[in-house]
DRENDO-1510 file (C-alpha; in Angstrom, 1 decimal, always signed):
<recs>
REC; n; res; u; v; w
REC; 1; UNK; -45.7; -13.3; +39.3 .
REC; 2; UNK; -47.9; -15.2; +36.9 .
REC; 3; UNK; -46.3; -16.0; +33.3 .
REC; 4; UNK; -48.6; -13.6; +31.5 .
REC; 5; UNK; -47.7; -10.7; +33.6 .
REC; 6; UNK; -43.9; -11.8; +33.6 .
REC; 7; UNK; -44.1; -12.1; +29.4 .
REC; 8; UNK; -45.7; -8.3; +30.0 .
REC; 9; UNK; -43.5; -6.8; +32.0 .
REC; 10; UNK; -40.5; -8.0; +29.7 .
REC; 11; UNK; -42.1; -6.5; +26.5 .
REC; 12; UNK; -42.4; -3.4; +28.2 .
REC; 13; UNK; -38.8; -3.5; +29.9 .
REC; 14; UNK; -38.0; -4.1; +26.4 .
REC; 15; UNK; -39.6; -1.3; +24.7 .
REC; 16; UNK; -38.2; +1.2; +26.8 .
REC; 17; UNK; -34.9; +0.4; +26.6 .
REC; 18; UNK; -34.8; -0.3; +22.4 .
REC; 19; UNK; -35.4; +3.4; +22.1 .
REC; 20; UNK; -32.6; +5.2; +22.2 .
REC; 21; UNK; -32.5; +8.5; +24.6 .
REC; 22; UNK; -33.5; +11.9; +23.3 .
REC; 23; UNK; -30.4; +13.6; +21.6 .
REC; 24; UNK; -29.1; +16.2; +24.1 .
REC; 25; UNK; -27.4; +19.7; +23.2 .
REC; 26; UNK; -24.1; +20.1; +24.3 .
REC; 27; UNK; -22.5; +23.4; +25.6 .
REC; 28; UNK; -18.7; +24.0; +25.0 .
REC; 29; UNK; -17.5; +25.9; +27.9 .
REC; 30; UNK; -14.3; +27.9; +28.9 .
REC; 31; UNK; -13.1; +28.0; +32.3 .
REC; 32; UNK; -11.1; +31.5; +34.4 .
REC; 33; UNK; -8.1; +29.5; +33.5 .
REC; 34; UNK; -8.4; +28.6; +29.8 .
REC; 35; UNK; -9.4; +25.0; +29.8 .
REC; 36; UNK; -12.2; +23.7; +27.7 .
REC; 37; UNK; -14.9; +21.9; +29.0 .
REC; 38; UNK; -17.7; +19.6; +27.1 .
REC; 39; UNK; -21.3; +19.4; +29.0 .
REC; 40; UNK; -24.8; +18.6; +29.1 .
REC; 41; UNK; -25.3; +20.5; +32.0 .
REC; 42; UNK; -24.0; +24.3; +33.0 .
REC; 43; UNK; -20.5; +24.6; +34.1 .
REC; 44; UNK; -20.3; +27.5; +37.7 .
REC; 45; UNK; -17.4; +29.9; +36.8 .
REC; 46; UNK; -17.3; +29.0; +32.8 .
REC; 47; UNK; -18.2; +31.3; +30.1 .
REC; 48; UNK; -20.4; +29.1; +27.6 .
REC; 49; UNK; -18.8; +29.4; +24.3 .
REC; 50; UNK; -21.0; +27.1; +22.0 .
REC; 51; UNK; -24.3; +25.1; +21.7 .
REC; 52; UNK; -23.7; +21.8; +20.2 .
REC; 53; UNK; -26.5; +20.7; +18.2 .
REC; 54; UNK; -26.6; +16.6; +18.4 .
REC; 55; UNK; -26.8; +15.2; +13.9 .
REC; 56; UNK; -30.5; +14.3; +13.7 .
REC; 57; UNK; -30.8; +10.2; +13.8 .
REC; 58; UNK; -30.0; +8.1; +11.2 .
REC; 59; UNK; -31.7; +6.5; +8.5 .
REC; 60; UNK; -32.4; +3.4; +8.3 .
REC; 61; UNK; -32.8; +3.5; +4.8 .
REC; 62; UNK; -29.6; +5.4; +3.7 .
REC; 63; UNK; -27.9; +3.9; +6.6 .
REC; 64; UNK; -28.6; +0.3; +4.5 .
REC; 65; UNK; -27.3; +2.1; +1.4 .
REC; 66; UNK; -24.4; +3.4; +2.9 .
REC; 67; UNK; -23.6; +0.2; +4.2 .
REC; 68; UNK; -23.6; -1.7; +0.6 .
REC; 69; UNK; -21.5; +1.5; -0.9 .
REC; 70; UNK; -19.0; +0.6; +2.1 .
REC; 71; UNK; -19.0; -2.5; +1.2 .
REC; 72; UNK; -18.4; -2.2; -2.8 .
REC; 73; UNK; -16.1; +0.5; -2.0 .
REC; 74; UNK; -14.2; -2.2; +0.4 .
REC; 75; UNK; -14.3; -4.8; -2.3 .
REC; 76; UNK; -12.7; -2.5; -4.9 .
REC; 77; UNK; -10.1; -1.0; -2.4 .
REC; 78; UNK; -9.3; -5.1; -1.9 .
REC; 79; UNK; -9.3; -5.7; -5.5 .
REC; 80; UNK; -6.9; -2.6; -6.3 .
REC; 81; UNK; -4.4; -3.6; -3.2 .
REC; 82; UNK; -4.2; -7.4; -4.5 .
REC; 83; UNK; -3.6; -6.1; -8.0 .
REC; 84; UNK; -1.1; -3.8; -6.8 .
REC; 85; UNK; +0.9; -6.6; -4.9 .
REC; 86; UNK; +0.5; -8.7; -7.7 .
REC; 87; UNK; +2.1; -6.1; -9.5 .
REC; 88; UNK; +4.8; -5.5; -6.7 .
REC; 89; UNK; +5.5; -9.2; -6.7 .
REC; 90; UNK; +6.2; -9.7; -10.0 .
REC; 91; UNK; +8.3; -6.5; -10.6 .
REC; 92; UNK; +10.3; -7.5; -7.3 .
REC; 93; UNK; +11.5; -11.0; -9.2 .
REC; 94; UNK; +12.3; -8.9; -12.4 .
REC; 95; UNK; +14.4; -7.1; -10.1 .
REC; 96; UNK; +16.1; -10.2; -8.7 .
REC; 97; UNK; +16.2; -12.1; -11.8 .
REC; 98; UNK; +18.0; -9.5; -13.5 .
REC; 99; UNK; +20.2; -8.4; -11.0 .
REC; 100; UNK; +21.2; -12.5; -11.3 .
REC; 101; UNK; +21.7; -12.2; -15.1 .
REC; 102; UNK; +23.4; -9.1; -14.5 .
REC; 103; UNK; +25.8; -10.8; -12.3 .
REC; 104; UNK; +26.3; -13.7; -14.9 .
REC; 105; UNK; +26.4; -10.9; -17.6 .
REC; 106; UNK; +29.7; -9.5; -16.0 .
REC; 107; UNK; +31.6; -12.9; -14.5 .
REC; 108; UNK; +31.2; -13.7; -18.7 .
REC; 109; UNK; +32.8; -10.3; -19.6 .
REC; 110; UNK; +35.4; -11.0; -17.1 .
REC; 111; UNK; +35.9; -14.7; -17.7 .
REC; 112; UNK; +36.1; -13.7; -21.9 .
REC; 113; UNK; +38.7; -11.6; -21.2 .
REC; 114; UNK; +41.2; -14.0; -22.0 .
REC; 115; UNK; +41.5; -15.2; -26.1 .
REC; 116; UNK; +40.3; -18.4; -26.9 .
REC; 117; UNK; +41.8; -20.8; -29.0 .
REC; 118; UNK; +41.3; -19.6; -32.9 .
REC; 119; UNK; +41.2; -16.2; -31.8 .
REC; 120; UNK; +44.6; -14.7; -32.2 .
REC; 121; UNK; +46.3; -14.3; -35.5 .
REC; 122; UNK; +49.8; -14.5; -36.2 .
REC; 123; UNK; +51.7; -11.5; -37.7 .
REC; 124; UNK; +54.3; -11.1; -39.7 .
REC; 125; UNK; +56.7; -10.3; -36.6 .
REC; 126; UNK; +55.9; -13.9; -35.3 .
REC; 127; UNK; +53.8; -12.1; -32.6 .
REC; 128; UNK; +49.6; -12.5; -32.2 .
REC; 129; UNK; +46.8; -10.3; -32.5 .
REC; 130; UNK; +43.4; -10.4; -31.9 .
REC; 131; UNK; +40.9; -11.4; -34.3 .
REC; 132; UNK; +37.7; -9.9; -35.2 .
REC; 133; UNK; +35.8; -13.3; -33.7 .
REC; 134; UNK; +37.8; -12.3; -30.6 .
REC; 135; UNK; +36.1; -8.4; -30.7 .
REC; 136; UNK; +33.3; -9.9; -31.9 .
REC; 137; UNK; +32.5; -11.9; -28.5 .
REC; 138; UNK; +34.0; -8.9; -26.4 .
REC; 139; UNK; +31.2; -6.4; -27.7 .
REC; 140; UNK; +28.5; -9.5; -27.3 .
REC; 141; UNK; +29.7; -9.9; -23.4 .
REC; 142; UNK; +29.8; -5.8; -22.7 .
REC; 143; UNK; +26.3; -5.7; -25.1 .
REC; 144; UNK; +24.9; -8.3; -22.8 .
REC; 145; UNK; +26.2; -7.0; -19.6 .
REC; 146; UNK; +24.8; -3.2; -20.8 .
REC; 147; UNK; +21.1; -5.1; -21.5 .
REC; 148; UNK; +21.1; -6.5; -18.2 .
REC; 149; UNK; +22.1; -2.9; -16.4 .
REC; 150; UNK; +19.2; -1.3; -18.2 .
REC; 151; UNK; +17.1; -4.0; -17.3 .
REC; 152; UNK; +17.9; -4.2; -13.5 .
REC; 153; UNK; +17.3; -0.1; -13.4 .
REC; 154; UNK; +14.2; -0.8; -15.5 .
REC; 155; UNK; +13.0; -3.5; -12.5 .
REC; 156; UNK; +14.3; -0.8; -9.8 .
REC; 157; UNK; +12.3; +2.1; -10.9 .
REC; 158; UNK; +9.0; -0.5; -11.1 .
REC; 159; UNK; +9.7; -1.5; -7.7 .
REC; 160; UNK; +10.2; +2.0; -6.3 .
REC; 161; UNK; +7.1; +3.2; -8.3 .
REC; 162; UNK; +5.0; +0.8; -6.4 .
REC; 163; UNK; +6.2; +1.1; -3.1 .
</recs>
């Protein structure tokens, strides 16, 4: 074949095949036995059921638009998830951080249990009581240890929310 015919020939070969084949109706079928059956073509022994109409083709037009909605839609949907992980992160080290101090708050409570030196006041019995600076360090430990309960539920219920 000469290269003119050859360049012919594979510009018609091409044609042909870039159009795509006629949309076909499709026929829903049920068989004796109850099975469904999908064809092009009719079924012997079926009942037909349904005519399928094919969607009409596309467009390219609204097919390009539908394509750039896709993709702002998938740029927001990205945006929205790495905000809310963001957000998941950072409530997740609340959570640890507080659950830490929350830790710290009650080994203090537990370690200030015992009076320090200045903080017992002799009586007229020759015995000791507490003194108010004693209290005053007990109610700081429990308020600190309270804070730091409120604080870890606080980081719980963020984490939960966002899960």
């Amino acid at each position: 074949m000469n290269r003119p015919t050859y360049f012919a020939f594979l510009l018609l070969a091409a044609a042909v095949f870039a159009f795509p084949a006629g949309a076909q109706t499709i026929y829903k079928y049920r068989q004796p036995d109850g099975r469904v059956v999908y064809s092009d073509k009719p079924v012997p022994g079926a009942k037909l059921e349904e005519e399928i109409e094919p969607p009409p083709p596309a467009d390219p037009a609204n097919a390009e638009r539908q394509g750039k909605d896709n993709e702002a839609s998938r740029k927001e949907l990205k945006r929205a998830a790495d905000q809310r992980a963001s957000s998941f992160d950072q409530a997740w080290a609340d959570l640890q951080l507080w659950t830490r101090r929350l830790e710290e708050a009650r080994a203090a409570l537990e370690a200030g249990r015992e009076p320090l030196e200045g903080e017992r006041t002799g009586t007229v019995g020759r015995k000791a009581r507490m003194n108010d600076a004693y209290w005053l360090r007990q109610r700081e430990n429990q308020a600190a240890v309270a804070e730091a309960e409120a604080r870890v539920r606080e980081a719980q219920d963020a984490v939960n929310a966002l899960r």
